[in-house]
MARFIVEX-348508 format. One record per atom (N, C-alpha, C, O): x, y, z. Coordinates in steps of 0.05 Angstrom, whole numbers, plus 5000, padded with zeros to 4 digits. Example, Ala and Ser with C-alpha at 12.3 -4.5 7.8 and 13.67 -1.06 7.14 Angstrom:
% MARFIVEX-348508
526448865156
524649105156
526449345156
528549345169
525749555142
527349795143
525850015157
526850235161
***
This chain:
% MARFIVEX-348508
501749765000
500050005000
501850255000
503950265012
500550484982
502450704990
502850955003
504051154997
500550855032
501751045054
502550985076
503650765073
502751075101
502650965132
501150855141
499150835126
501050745162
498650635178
497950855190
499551025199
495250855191
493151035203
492750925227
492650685228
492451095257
491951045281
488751345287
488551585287
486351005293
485051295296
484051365324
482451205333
484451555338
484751495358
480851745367
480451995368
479551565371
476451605371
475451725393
473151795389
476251775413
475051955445
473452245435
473752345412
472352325450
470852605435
472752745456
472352985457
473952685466
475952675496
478352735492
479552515489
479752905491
482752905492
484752825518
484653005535
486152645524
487852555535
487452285560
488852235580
484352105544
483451925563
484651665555
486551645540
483151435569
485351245558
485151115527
486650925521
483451225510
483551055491
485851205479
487551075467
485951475482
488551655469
490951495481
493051455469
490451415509
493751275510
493751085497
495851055486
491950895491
492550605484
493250645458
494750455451
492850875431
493750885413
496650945408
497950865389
497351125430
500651295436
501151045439
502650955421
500450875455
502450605459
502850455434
505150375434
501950415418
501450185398
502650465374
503750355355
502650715371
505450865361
507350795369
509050685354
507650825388
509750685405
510250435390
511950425372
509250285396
511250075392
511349995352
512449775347
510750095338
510950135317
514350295307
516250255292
513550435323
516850555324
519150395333
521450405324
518150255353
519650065369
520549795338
522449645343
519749775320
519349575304
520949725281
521749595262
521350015281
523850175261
521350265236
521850275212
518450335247
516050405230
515250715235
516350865250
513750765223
511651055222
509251005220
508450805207
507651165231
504651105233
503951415230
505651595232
500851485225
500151785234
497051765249
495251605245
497451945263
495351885291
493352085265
494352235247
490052015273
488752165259
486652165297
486051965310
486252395302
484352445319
481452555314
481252805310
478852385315
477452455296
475752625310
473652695299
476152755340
474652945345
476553225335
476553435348
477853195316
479453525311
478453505278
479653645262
476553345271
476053225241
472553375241
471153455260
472153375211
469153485210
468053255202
468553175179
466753155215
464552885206
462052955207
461053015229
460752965188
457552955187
455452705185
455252545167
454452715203
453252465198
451052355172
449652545163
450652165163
450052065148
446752125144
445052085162
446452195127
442752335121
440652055117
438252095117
441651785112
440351635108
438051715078
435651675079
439351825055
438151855031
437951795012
436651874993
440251565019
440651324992
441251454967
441351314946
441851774966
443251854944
445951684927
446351664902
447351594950
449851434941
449651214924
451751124914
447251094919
447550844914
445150864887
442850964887
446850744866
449850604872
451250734862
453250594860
451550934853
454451134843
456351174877
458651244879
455151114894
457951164919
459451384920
461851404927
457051664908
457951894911
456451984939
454052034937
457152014956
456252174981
455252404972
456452494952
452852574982
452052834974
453053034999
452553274999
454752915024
455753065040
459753045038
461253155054
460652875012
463452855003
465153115003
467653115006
463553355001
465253554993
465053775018
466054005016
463953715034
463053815059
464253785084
464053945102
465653545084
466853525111
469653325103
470653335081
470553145125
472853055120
473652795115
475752695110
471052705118
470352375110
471252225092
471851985096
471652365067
472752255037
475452245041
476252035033
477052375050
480152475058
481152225068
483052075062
478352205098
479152025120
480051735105
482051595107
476951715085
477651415082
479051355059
479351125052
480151585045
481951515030
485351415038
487051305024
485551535070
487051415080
488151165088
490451075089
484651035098
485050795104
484950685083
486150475085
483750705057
485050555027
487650505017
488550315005
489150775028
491550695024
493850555049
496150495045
492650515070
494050405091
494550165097
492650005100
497650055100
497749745104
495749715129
494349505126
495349795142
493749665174
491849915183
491750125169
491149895195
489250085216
489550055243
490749845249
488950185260
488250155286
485850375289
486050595278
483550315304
482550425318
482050375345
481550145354
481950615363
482150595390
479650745400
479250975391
478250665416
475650855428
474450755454
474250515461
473950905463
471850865490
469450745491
468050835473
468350605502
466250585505
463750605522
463450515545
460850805498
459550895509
457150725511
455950595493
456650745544
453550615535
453250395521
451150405508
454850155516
455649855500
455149965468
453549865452
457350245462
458350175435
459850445433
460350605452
460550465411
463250765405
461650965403
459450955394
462951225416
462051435421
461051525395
462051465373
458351725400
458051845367
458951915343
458151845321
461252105349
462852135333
464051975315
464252045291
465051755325
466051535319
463851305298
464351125282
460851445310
459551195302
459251245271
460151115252
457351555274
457351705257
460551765226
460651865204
462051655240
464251585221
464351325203
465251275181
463151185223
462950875208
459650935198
458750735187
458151085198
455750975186
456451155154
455251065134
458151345149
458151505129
459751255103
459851265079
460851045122
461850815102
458850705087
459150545069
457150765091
454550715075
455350655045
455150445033
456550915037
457050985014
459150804995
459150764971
461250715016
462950505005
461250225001
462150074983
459250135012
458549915016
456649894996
456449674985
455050094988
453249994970
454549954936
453549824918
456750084934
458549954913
459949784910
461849824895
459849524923
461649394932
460049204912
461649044902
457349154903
456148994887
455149034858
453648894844
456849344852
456049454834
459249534813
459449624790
461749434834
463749494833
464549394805
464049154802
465849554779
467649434757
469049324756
471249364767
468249084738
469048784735
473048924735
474848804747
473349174720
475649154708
477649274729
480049234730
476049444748
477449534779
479249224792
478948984792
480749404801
482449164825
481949214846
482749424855
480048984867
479448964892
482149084919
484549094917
480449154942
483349314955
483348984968
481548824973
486848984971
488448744983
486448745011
484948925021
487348425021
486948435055
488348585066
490548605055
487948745089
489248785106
488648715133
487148515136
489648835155
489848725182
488649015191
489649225183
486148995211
485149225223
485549195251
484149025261
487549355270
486849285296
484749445315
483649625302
484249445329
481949425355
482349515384
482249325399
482649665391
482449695425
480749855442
481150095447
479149735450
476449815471
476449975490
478049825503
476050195508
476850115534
474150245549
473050445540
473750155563
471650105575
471150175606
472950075620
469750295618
469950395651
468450115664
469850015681
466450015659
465949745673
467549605675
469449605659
467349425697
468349195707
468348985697
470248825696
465748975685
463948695677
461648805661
461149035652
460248535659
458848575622
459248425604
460848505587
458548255602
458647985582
457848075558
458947935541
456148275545
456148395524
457348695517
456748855500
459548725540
460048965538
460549085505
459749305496
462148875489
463948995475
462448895446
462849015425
460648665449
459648555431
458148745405
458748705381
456548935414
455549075393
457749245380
457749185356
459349405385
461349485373
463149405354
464049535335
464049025365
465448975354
463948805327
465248705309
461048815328
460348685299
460048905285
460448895260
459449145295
459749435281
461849435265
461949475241
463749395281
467149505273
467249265247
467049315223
467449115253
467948825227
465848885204
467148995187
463848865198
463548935174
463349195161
462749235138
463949465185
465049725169
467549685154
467849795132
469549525165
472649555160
472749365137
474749335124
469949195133
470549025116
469649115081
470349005059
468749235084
468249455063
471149545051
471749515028
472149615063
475049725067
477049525061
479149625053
477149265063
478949105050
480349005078
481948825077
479649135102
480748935121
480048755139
477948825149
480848545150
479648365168
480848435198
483248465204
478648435213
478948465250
480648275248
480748085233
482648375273
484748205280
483848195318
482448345330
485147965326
483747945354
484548165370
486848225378
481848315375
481348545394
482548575422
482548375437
483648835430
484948895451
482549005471
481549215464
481448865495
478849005506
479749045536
480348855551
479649285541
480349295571
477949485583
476749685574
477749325608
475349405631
477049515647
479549505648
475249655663
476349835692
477750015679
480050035687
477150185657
478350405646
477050615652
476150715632
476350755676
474450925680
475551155673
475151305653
477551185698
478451575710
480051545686
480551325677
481151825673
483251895656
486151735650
487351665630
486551715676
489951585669
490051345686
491451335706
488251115676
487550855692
489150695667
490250475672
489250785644
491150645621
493550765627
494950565630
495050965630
496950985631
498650885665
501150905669
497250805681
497450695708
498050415696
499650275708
497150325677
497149995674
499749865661
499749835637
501649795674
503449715652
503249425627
504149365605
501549315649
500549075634
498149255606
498149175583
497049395613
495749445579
496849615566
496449645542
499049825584
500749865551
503249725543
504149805522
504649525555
505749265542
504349255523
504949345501
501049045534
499148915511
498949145475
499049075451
498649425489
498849525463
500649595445
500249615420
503549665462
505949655446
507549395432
509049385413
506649205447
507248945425
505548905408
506448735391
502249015403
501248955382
502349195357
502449195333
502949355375
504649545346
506249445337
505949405313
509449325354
510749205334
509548995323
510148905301
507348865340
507248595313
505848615293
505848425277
504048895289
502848985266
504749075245
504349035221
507049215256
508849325235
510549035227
511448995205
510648935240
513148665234
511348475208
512348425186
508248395217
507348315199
506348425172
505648275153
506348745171
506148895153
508748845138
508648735116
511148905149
513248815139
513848485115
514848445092
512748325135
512648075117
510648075095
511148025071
509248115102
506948145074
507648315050
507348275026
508548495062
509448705036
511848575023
512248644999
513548385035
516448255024
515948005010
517847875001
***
């Protein structure tokens, strides 16, 4: 692919833990001799999706030229990997966030209308990390994460096993943890390491 990996780091929140868990997994991307670029999507203009079925099937958005959406996901078209990182509200990603993945509408309804003579985008590897102020919750993470998998799959990549941490309440309860930013700086290098082999 021919840009960076995209890190999107989803809080409407500046400096809580899902923002650390992404710094970590920069982190360790670097740690692996890589580059990544953090995209923070509450400094982004997202409009949410009008539900007008204008897009389809030309997969022209009628809000494309309006905000920052087209930019966004042209990034992740061109990116060996992804990460997204977010909080969770109320058992699923904060609005902002959601409202980002519903504007993928527009990718999806061309996906069956797509030219025979176009070249499909490669697999890639999307990663995942939750974090969550509950304790407990057997469905905490569940709606989100079937959310997340067939948005990204639009996109050409497949969920890779999810990083989900509970007891993320107060602000710096991720950066207190050494055990979850380990967990996220080794999934950076091993995202860049396997980015590495695939591309070789």
């Amino acid at each position: 692919m021919s840009g960076p990996p995209i890190i999107f780091a989803c809080s409407p929140r500046s400096g809580g833990n899902s923002d650390a868990a992404a710094r970590a997994f920069a982190a360790g991307i670097e740690e692996s001799g890589g580059t990544s670029t953090t995209v923070y999507l509450r400094d982004q203009k997202i409009l949410p999706c009008k539900g007008c079925s204008a897009c389809n099937p030309s997969g022209r958005c009628i809000l494309r030229n309006r905000d920052d959406v087209e930019s966004l996901f042209a990034c992740m078209e061109a990116a060996p990997f992804v990460l997204f990182a977010a909080p969770i509200y109320f058992y699923h990603v904060p609005a902002l966030f959601k409202g980002f993945i519903d504007r993928g509408q527009s990718r999806y309804v061309c996906l069956p209308n797509r030219d025979q003579a176009s070249v499909p985008l490669p697999r890639r590897r999307a990663y995942v990390a939750l974090c969550a102020g509950r304790p407990r919750g057997e469905n905490l993470f569940k709606g989100s994460l079937l959310t997340l998998k067939y948005f990204l799959d639009v996109f050409g990549f497949s969920l890779h096993d999810p990083e989900l941490f509970r007891s993320m309440d107060d602000p710096g309860d991720f950066m207190a943890s050494a055990a979850a930013l380990g967990r996220m700086r080794s999934l950076g290098r091993e995202a860049w390491k396997q980015a590495v082999r695939h591309r070789g």
